[in-house]
C-alpha positions as a Markdown table, in Angstrom:
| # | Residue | x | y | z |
|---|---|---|---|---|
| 1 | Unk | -37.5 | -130.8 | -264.2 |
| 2 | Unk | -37.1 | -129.2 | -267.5 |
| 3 | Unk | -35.0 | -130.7 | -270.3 |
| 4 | Unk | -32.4 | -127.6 | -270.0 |
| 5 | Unk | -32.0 | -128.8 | -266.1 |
| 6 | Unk | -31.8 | -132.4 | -266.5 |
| 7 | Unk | -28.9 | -131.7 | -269.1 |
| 8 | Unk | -27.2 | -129.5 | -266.6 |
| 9 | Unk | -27.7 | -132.4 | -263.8 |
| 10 | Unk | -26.5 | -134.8 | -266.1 |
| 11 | Unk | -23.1 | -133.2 | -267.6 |
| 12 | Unk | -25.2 | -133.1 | -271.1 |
| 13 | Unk | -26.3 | -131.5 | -273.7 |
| 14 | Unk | -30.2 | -130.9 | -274.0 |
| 15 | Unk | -29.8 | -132.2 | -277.6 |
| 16 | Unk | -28.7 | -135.3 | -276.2 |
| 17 | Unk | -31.5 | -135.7 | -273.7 |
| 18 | Unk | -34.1 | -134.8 | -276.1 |
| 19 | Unk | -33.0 | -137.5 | -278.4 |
| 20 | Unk | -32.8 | -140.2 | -275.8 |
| 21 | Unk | -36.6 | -139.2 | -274.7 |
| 22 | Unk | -37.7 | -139.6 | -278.8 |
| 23 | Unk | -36.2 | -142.3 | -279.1 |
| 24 | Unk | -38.4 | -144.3 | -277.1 |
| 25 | Unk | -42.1 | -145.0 | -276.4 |
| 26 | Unk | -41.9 | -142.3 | -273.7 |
| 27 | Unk | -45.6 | -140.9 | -274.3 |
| 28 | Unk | -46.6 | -144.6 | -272.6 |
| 29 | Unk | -45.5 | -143.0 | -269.3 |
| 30 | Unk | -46.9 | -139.6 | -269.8 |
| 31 | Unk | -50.2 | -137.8 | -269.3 |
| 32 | Unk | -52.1 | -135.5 | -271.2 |
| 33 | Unk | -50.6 | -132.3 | -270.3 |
| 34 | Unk | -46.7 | -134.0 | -270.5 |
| 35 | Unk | -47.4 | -134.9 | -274.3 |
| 36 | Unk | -48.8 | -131.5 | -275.1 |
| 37 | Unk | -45.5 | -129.9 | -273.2 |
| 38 | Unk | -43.4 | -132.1 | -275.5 |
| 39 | Unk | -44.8 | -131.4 | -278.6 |
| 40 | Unk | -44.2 | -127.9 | -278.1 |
| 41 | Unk | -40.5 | -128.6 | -277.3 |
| 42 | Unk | -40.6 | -130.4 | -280.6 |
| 43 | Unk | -41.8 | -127.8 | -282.6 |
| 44 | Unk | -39.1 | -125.2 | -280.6 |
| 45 | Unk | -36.7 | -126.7 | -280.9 |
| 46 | Unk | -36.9 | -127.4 | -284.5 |
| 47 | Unk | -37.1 | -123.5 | -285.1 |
| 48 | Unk | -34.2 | -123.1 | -282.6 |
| 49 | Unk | -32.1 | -124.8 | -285.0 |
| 50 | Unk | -32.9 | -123.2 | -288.3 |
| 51 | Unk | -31.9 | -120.4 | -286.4 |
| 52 | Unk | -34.9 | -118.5 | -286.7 |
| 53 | Unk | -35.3 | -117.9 | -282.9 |
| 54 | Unk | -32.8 | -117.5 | -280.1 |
| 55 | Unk | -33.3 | -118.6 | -276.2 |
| 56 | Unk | -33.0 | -114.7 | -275.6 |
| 57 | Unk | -36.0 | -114.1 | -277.7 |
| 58 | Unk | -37.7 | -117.0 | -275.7 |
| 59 | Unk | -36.7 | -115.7 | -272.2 |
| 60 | Unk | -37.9 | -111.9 | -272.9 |
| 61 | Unk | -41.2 | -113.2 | -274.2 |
| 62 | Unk | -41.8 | -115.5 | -271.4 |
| 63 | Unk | -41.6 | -113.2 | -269.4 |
């Protein structure tokens, strides 16, 4: 389940999950390809917020 769902599930904001996941020793529990996965999110979501992408851009690449 992605972050995005997860929030949705929850009745929260993904800001609000993604903080409560670095706030804690989470990469104990993960494997490889989990802390890979959530350092991109990192690094996304940091350039989400200065605005210099959008979650359209995103979509229509990943496509």
């Amino acid at each position: 389940m992605i972050i995005e769902h997860t929030a949705t599930h929850l009745g929260k904001k993904s800001c609000y999950i993604y903080k409560n996941i670095h706030n804690r020793r989470i990469g104990a529990y993960l494997n490889g390809k989990q802390k890979t996965a959530l350092k991109y999110v990192s690094e996304l979501v940091t350039i989400i917020s200065a605005d210099c992408i959008n979650r359209k851009i995103l979509a229509k690449n990943g496509e």
